[in-house]
N, C-alpha and C positions, 0 to 999 in steps of 0.2 A: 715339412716334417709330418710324420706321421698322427702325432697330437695335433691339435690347433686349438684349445682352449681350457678355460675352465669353465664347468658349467654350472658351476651353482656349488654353494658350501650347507652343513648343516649346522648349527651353535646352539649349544645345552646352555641355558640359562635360566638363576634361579625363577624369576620374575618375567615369564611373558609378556606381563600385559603392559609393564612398565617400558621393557626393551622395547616391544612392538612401536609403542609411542615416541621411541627417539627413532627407528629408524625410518617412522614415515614423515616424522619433522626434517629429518637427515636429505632424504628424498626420494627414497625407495618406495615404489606404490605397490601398496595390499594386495595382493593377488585371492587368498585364501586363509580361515582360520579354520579349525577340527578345537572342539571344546571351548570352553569361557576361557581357559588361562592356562592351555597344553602346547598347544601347536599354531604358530602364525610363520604365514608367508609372503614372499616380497619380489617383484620383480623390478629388472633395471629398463631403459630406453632402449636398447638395442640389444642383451644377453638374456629376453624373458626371465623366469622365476629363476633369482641366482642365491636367494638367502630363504633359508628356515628356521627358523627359534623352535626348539623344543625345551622342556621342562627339565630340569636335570640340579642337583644341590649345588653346585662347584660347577663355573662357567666355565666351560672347554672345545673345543672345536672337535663335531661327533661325526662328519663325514666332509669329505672332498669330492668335487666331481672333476672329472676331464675327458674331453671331447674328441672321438676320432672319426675319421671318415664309412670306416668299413669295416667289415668283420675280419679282412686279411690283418687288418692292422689288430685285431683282439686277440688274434693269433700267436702275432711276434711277443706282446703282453705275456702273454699264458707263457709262452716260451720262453722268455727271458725269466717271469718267477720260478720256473720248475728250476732251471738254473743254478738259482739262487736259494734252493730248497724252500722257498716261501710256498705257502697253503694259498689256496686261491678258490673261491664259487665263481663258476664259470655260466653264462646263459646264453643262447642269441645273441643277444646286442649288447650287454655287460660282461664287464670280469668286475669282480671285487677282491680286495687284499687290505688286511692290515698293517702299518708302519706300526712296529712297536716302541719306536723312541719316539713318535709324539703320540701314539693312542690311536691313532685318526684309521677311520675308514676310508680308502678311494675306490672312487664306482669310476672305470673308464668305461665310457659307452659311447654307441653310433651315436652322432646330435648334427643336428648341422651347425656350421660356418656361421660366425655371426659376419652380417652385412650392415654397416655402416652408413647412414647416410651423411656425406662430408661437413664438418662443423661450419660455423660461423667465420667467413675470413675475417682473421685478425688484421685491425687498422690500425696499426702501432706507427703514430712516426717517429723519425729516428735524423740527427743530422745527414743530411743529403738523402736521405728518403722521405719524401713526405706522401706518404700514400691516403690519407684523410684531410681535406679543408674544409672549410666551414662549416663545420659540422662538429657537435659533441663527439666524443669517445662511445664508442658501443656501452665498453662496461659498465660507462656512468647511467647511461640510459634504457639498460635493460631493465626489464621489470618481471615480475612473476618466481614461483622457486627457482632454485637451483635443484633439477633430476641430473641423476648420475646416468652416464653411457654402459656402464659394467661394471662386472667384478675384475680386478686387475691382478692383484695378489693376498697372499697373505701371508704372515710370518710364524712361524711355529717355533714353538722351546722344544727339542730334542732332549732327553736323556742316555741316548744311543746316537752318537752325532755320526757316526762310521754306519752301523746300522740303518739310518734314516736315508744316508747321500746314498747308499747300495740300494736301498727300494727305489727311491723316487727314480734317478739316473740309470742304474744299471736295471732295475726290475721294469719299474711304469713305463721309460724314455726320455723322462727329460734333459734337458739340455743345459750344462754350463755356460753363463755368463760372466761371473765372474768372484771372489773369495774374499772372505777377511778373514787373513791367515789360515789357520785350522780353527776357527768356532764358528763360520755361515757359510752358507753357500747360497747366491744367489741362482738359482734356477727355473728354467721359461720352458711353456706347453706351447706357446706362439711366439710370434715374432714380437713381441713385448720384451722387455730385456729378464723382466722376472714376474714369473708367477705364483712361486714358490719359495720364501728364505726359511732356510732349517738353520737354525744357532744352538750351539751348545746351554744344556739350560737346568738347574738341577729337578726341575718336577717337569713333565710335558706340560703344555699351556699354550693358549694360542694369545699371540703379544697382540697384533692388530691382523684387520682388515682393510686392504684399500679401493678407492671406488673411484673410480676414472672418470671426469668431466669434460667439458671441452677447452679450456683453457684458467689461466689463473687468475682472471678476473671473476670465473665461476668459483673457483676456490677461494676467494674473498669472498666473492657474494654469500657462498653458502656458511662458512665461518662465519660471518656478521652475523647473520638469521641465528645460525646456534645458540650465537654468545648473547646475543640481544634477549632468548629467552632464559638464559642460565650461564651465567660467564663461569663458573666452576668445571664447566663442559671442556675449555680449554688445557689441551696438554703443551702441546710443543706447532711454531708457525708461526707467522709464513716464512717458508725459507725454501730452497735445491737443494735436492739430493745432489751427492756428488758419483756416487755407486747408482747408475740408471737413470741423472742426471734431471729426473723429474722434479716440480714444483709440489711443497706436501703442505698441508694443514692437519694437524693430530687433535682431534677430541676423544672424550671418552664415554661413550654408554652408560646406562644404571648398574650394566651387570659387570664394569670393570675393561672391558675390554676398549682399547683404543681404535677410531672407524679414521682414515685417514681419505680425506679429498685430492685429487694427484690429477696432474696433468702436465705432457708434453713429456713421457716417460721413452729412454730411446728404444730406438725398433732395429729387431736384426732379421733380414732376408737372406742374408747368405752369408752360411758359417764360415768359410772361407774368409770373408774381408772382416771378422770382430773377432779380435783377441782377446780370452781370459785376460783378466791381472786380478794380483793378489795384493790386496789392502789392507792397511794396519789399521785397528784401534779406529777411535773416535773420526780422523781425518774421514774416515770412507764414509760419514754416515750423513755430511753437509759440507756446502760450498759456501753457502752464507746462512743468513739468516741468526736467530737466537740458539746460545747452545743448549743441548737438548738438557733437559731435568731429568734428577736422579729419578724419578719415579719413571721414568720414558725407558731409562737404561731395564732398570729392577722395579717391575710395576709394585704399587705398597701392599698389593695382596698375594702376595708372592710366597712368603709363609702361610698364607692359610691355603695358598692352593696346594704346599709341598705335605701340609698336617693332614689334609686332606686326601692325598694323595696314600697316604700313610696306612691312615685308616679304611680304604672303600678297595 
């Protein structure tokens, strides 16, 4: 596909200096700060600088990036928003446009491909598989942080839910995965199953963030660390997704927002063999695990972000 990533988000948040501090506890390493308490940056293991904190009253997700090969493909972009009568700042190597049902700025720009280097094989035994003897379990005896591989997705509250799927899909390019009902759409820049979920939502807001590890012994490991220094961090985990089928742990930031540890998310290479389907309600959101808490569903600052919303 003509996309292949996201490359990096930007998050208005009241408190800098405090967010800063959970997302390099998180795992994310400092890249860059501009000012004592304005602007901090962060890069992952393998997608360089994917996160920036700016300053802002009311946490909200203030820019998107996504990754394409060439400038023919900035082309199709530009072409598909005029389209769609959408305004767009065009450069060399960027197009920019706003979605006005979640707020959000998206920068598509040339970047390259992130390259991989292949994780840790997983020694799980299993009846009639015994791929491990004498030997501990890896996960018992790994030792040092949990670093994240990337930025994976993120989820956004729409206020224009029609409006939102026409930018991303019909303007940007992304690609359908798969629905719950008419209020999300899960949607992918890469072979990831989603990079993207718009839900219907009454103020814009960005719900979480998630950040891709190498397996779900990492997403314990890095859960433990969190909750060990503040168990109030914990929202919803460990459990499967059953919509992307990936393994999640949900904490929450200073500034509100939920940062989710994920791994083992499914991968589509050819549209051809992965069908949409369209899911109902709660079933699509897990396979096991604990169910999610009302504050997962409807985060508790959800009025102040819609009074907010009201006023600015």
């Amino acid at each position: 596909m003509a996309l292949h990533r996201l490359t990096g988000i930007t998050m208005g948040v009241p408190d800098v200096i405090t967010t800063a501090a959970y997302y390099t506890e998180f795992g994310l390493t400092p890249t860059a700060s501009e000012g004592s308490n304005q602007i901090a940056r962060f890069g992952t293991q393998d997608g360089g600088e994917q996160l920036t904190l700016k300053r802002t009253d009311l946490r909200r997700l203030l820019e998107l990036g996504v990754g394409v090969d060439e400038p023919d493909d900035l082309d199709r972009v530009a072409s598909s928003l005029r389209r769609l009568s959408l305004t767009y700042e065009r450069t060399d190597v960027a197009i920019t446009a706003v979605d006005l049902g979640t707020g959000v700025k998206v920068n598509v720009s040339i970047a390259p491909r992130i390259e991989s280097r292949p994780a840790r094989e997983p020694s799980y035994n299993a009846p009639g598989r015994t791929v491990r003897t004498n030997e501990r379990a890896d996960g018992v005896t790994r030792e040092g942080p949990v670093k994240p591989r990337k930025l994976g997705h993120v989820v956004l509250g729409s206020t224009d839910y029609e409006a939102s799927e026409r930018f991303f899909i019909e303007g940007i390019g992304f690609k359908v995965s798969d629905l719950v009902s008419d209020v999300a759409a899960f949607i992918r820049c890469s072979s990831d199953h989603h990079n993207v979920l718009i839900q219907r939502a009454p103020v814009s807001f960005l719900h979480h963030t998630s950040w891709i590890v190498d397996d779900v012994d990492e997403i314990g490991r890095g859960a433990r660390n969190m909750l060990a220094a503040e168990p109030a961090r914990h929202v919803w985990g460990l459990g499967r997704h059953t919509v992307g089928s990936n393994f999640f742990w949900y904490l929450k930031d200073p500034a509100g927002n939920f940062s989710e540890y994920s791994s083992d998310i499914d991968c589509i290479v050819d549209d051809a063999l992965w069908k949409p389907e369209v899911w109902e309600g709660v079933r699509a959101m897990y396979e096991w695990g604990p169910p999610p808490p009302p504050s997962f569903l409807a985060p508790d600052d959800l009025a102040e972000l819609m009074a907010g919303a009201h006023t600015s």
